[in-house]
C-alpha positions as CSV (number, residue, x, y, z in Angstrom):
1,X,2.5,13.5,-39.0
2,X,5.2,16.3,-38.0
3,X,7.1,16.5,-34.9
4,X,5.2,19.9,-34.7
5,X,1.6,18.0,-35.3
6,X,2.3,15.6,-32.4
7,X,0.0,16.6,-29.4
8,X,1.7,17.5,-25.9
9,X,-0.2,15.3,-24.3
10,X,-2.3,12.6,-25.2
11,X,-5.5,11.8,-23.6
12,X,-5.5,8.8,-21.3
13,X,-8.3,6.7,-19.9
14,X,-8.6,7.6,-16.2
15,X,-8.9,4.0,-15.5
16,X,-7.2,0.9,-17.1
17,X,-8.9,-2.5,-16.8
18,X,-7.3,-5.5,-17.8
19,X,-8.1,-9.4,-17.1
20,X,-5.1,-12.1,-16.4
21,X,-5.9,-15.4,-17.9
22,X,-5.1,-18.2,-14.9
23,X,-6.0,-22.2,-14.7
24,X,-8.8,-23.2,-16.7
25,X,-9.7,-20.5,-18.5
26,X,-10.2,-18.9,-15.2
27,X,-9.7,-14.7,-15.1
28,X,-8.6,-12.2,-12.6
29,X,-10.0,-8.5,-13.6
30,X,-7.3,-5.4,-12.6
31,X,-8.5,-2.1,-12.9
32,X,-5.7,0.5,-11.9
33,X,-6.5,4.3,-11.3
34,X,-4.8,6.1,-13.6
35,X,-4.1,10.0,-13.0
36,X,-0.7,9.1,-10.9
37,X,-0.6,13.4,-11.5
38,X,-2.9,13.4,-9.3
39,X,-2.0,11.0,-6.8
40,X,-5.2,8.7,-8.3
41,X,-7.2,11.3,-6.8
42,X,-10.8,9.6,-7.9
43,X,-13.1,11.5,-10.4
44,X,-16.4,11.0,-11.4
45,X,-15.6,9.7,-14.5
46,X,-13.3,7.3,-12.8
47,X,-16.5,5.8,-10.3
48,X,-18.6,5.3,-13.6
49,X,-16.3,3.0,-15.2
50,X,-15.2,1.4,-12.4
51,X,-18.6,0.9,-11.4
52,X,-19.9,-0.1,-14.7
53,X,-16.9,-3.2,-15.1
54,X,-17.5,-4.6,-11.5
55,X,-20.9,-5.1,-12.2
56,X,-19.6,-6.8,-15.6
57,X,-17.1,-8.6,-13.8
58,X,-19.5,-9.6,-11.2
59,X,-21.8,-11.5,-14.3
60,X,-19.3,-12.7,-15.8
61,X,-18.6,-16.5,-14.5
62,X,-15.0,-16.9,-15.9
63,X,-13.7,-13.5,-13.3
64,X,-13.0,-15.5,-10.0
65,X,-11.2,-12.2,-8.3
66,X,-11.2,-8.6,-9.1
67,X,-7.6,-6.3,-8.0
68,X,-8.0,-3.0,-7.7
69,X,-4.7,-0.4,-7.8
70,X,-2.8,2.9,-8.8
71,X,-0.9,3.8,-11.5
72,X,2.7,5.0,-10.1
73,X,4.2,4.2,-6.7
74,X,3.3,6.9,-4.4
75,X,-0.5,6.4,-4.3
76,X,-3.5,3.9,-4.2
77,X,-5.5,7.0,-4.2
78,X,-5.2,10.3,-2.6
79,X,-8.6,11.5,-2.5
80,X,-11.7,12.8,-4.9
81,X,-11.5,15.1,-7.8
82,X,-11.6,18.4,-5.0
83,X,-11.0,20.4,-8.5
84,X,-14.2,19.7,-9.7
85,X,-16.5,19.9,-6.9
86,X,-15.2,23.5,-6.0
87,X,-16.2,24.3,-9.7
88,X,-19.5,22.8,-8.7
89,X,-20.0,24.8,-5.6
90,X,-18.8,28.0,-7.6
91,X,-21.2,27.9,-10.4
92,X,-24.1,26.5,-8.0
93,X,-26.8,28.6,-6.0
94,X,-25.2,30.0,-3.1
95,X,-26.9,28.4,0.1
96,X,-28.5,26.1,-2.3
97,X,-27.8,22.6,-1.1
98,X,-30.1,20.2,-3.8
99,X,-29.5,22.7,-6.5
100,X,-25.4,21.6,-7.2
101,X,-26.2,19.0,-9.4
102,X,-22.4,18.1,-9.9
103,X,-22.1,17.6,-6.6
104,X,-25.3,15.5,-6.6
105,X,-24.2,12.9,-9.2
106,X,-20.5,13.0,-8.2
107,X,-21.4,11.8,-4.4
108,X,-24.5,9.5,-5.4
109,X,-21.9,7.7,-8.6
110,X,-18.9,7.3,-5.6
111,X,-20.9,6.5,-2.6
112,X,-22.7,3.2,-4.7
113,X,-19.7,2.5,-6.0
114,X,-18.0,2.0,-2.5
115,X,-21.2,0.3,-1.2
116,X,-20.8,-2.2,-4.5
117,X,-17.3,-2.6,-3.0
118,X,-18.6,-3.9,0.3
119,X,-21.1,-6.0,-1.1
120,X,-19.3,-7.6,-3.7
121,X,-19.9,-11.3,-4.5
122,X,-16.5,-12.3,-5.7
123,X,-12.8,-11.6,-3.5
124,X,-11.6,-7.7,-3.8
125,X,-7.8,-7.3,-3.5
126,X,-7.0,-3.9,-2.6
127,X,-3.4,-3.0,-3.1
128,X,-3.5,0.0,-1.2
129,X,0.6,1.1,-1.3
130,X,1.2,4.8,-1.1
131,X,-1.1,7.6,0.4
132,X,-4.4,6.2,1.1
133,X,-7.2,8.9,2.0
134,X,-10.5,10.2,1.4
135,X,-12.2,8.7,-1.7
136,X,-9.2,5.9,-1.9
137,X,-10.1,4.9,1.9
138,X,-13.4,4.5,0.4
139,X,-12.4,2.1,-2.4
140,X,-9.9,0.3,0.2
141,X,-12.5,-0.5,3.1
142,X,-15.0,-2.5,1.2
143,X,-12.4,-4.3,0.1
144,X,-12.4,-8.6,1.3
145,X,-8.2,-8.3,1.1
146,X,-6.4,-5.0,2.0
147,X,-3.0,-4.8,1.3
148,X,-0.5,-2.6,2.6
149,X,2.7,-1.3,2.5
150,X,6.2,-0.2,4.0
151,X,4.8,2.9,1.9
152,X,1.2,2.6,3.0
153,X,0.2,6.7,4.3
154,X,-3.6,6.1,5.6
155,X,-5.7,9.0,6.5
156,X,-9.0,10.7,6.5
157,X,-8.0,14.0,6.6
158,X,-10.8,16.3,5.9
159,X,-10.4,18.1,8.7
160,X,-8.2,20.2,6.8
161,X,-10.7,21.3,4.1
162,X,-13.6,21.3,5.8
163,X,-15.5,18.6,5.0
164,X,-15.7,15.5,7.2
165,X,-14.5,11.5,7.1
166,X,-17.6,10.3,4.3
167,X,-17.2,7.5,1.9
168,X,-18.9,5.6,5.0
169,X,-16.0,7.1,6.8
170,X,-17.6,7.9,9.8
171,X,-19.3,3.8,9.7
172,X,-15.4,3.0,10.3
173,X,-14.2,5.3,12.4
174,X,-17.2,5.0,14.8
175,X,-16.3,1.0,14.7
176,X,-12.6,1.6,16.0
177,X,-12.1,1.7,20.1
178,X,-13.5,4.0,21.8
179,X,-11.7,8.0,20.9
180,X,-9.5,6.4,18.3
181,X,-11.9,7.2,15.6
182,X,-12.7,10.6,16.9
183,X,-8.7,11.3,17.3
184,X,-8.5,10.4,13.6
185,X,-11.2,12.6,12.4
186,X,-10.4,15.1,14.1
187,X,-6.8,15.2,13.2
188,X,-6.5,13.4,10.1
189,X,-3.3,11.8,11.6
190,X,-1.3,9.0,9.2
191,X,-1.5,5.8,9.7
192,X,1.2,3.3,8.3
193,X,1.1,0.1,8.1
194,X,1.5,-1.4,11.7
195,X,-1.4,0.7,12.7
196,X,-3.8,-0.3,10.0
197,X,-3.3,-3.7,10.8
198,X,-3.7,-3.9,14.0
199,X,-6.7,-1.6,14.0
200,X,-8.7,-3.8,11.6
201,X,-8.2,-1.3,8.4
202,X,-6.0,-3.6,6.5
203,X,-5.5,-7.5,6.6
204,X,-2.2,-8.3,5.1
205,X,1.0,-6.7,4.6
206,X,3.2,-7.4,1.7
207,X,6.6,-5.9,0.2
208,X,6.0,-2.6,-2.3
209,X,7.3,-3.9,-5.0
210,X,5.1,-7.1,-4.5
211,X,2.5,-7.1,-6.4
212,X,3.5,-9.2,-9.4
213,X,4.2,-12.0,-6.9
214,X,0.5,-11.7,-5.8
215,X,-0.5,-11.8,-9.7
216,X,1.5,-14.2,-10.3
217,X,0.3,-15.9,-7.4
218,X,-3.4,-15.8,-8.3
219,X,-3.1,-16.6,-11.8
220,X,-1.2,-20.0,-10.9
221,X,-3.5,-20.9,-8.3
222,X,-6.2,-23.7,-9.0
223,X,-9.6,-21.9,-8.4
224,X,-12.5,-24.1,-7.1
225,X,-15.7,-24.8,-9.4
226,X,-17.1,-23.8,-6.0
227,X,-17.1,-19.8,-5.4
228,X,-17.6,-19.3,-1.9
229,X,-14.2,-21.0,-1.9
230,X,-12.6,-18.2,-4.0
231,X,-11.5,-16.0,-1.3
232,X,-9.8,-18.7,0.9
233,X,-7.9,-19.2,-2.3
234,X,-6.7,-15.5,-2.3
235,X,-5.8,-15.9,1.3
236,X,-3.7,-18.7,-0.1
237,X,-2.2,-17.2,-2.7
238,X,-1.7,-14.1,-0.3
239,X,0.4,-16.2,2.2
240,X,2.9,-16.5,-0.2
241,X,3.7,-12.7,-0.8
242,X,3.1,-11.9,3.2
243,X,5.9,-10.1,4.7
244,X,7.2,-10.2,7.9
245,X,4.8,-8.3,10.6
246,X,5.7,-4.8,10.8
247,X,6.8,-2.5,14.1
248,X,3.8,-1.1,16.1
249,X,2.5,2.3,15.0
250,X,2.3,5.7,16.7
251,X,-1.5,4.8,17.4
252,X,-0.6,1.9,19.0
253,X,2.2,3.4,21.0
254,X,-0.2,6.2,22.3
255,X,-3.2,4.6,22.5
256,X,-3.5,4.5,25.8
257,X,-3.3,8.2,26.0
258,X,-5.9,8.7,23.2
259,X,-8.4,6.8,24.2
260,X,-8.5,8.7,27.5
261,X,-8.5,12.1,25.6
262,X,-10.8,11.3,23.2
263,X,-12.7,8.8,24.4
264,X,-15.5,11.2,26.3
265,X,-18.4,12.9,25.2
266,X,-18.3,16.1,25.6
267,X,-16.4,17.7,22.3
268,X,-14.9,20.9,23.9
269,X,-13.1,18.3,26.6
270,X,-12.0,16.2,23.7
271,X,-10.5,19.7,21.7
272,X,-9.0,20.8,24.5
273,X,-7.1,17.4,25.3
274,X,-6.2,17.7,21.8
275,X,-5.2,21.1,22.0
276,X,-2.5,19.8,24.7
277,X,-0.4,17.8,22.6
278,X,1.0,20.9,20.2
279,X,4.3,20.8,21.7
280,X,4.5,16.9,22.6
281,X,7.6,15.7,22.0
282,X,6.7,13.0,19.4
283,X,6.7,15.0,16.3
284,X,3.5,12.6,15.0
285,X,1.4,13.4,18.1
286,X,2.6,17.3,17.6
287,X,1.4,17.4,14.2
288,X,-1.7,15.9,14.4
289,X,-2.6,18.5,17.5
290,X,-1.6,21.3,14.7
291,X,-3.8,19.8,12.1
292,X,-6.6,19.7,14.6
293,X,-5.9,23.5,15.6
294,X,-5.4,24.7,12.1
295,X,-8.3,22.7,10.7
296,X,-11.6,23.4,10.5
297,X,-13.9,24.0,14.0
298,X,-17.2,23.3,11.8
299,X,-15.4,19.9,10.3
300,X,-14.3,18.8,13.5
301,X,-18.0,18.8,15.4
302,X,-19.7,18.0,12.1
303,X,-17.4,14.4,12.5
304,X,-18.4,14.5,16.0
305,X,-22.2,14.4,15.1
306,X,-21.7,11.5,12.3
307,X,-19.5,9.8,14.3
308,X,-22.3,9.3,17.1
309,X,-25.2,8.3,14.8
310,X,-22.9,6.3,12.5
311,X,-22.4,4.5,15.4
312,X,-26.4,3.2,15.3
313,X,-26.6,2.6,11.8
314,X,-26.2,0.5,9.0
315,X,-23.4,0.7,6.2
316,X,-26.6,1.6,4.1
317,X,-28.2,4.4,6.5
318,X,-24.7,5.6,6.6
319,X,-24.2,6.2,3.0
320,X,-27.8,8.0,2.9
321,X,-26.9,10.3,5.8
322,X,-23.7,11.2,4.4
323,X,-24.9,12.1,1.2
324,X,-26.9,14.4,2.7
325,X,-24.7,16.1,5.2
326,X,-22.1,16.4,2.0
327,X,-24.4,17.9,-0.1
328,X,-25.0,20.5,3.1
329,X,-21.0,20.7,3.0
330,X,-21.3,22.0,-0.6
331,X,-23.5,25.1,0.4
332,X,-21.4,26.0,3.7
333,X,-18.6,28.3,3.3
334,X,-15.9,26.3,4.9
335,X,-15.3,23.3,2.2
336,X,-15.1,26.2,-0.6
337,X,-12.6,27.7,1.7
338,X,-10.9,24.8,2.5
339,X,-10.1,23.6,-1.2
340,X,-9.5,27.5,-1.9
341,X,-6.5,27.6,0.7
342,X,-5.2,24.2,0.4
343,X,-5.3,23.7,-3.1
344,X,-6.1,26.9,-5.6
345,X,-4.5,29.9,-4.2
346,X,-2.6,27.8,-1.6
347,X,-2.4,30.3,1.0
348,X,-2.9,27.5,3.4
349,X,-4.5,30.2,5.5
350,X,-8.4,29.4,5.5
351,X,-11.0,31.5,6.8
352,X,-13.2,29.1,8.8
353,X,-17.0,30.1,9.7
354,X,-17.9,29.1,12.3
355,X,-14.1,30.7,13.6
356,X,-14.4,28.7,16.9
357,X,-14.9,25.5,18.6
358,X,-17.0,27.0,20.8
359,X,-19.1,28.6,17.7
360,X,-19.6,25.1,16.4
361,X,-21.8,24.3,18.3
362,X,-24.0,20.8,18.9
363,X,-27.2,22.9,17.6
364,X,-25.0,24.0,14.3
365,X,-24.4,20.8,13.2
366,X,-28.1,19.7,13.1
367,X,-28.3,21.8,9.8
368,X,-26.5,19.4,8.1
369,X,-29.0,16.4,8.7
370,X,-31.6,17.9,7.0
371,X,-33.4,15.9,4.1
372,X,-32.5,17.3,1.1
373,X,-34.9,17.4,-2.2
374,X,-38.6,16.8,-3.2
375,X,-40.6,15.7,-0.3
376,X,-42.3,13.5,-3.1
377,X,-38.9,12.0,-4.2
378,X,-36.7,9.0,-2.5
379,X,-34.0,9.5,-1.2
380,X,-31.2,9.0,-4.0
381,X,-29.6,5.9,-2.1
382,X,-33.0,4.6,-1.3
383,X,-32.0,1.1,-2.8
384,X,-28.8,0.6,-0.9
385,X,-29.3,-2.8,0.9
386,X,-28.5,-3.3,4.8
């Protein structure tokens, strides 16, 4: 072939499994997202195969631990494939929720994916160095070892396109102290490392540049015949690689403060505690007030709604509500908008509807808990256990 035949750019698979042989003909399963263009941000085609080879790996007797990563050092994964779902909502009846069938199989495919995650029968090491947000805090939480980084950037922030915290988002958020979960919805404020542990996000906390200590680690270690021993035995090979505890987070270091704004009930008197903190003078605290102000009103007291019923529910009734109130995000105007300013003509100057906290109100939000489809049909997630 000719210099001039050779293709620009070669097609690669958007995820890359491998397995490590260890002890005994023993194997640990790595599948690394693999679009580092796009910070790992997860497609659908990336939750089929990733789906499809955990449920392999989970038949398969020999795989004793499964390790999921990025390609490239500056994500784990950086969100879903917002690309495609705006093409979705484009070329999709306009007010039509059910009839963006994109949309449809794109949330159904990730949400059982991250509900495998969480029920999975065999230890799931998350390496989650780099940004970590939307669809990778999906992958991450299900997770039975989370790993982070010096380089760890944690956040939900969907504020700023306006959609909401899903991928069982609002399940976690509601399950943080009281008004820490709100603050973070409503601000999509990063998180490193120090905060994530102490908050129950993540469990260990190794070196970047560790993870071929932790393979190594794994593949020398001598896995029980007896499974339900498996993930003490990645705690042990995890010990190893663990690096010393790192300095207490802005969360932490304002917690106090936080909790007291957003701890109550009403959600004008939580935005307007918010609102307050514009011009603090810790630039992390600033900027998170100016993400809440310049993000969306709809997002913010959609999160508020989930947040509350989350709160009630199941992992499983979570999933099922979400899928529903995302679908309902697909037909509003302000998560077209959102992706249209952020990301296409990246104006960064979105024209939210409602325009105002006070427009969002309680009785808005209700539209986006309405069943969705045949009344003759179960619900798509119907199957998701407890």
């Amino acid at each position: 072939m000719s210099a001039s035949a050779i293709p620009e750019t070669i097609p690669q698979d958007p995820v890359l499994f491998h397995e490590i042989p260890g002890r005994e003909g023993r194997r640990i399963g790595v599948a690394m997202l693999n679009s580092p263009q796009t910070l790992n941000g997860l497609s659908l085609p990336m939750c089929r195969l990733l789906d499809a080879r955990l449920r392999a790996w989970a038949a398969d007797d020999g795989i004793v631990a499964v390790v999921l990563k990025g390609a490239g050092e500056k994500a784990f994964c950086a969100g879903g494939d917002l690309h495609a779902l705006q093409r979705a909502m484009l070329d999709s009846p306009a007010g039509d929720a059910w009839a963006n069938a994109p949309a449809r199989e794109f949330f159904e495919t990730e949400y059982r994916l991250d509900h495998r995650i969480h029920c999975y029968a065999k230890p799931v090491l998350c390496w989650a160095s780099g940004f970590v947000m939307g669809g990778g805090v999906g992958l991450m939480m299900g997770a039975s070892h989370r790993i982070v980084t010096g380089a760890t950037r944690f956040a939900m922030p969907e504020v700023t396109i306006g959609l909401y915290p899903d991928v069982a988002g609002t399940w976690m958020l509601s399950r943080l102290p009281r008004g820490i979960g709100t603050f973070l919805a409503f601000t999509g404020a990063q998180l490193g490392a120090g905060d994530c542990l102490h908050y129950g996000l993540a469990d260990r906390f190794c070196d970047a540049a560790g993870l071929d200590d932790v393979l190594a680690a794994l593949t020398a270690t001598d896995w029980s015949a007896d499974p339900s021993r498996h993930a003490a035995q990645v705690d042990a090979a995890l010990d190893v690689c663990q690096a010393p505890t790192p300095e207490p987070g802005p969360l932490q270091r304002h917690a106090d403060i936080i909790r007291q704004a957003c701890g109550r009930a009403d959600f004008l008197e939580i935005a307007a505690a918010i609102e307050v903190w514009r011009n603090h003078p810790d630039p992390w605290l600033a900027r998170a007030a100016s993400t809440f102000l310049a993000g969306s009103p709809g997002s913010a007291r959609l999160s508020h709604t989930l947040l509350a019923r989350a709160r009630h529910q199941s992992l499983a009734e979570t999933f099922r509500m979400e899928f529903m109130a995302s679908l309902h995000c697909c037909a509003e105007p302000d998560f077209r908008e959102g992706i249209r300013a952020l990301l296409i003509d990246k104006d960064k100057s979105p024209h939210w509807n409602p325009a105002t906290r006070e427009q969002a109100t309680a009785d808005w939000a209700q539209r986006f808990l309405v069943p969705l489809g045949p009344d003759d049909r179960p619900h798509p997630l119907a199957d998701l256990g407890a």
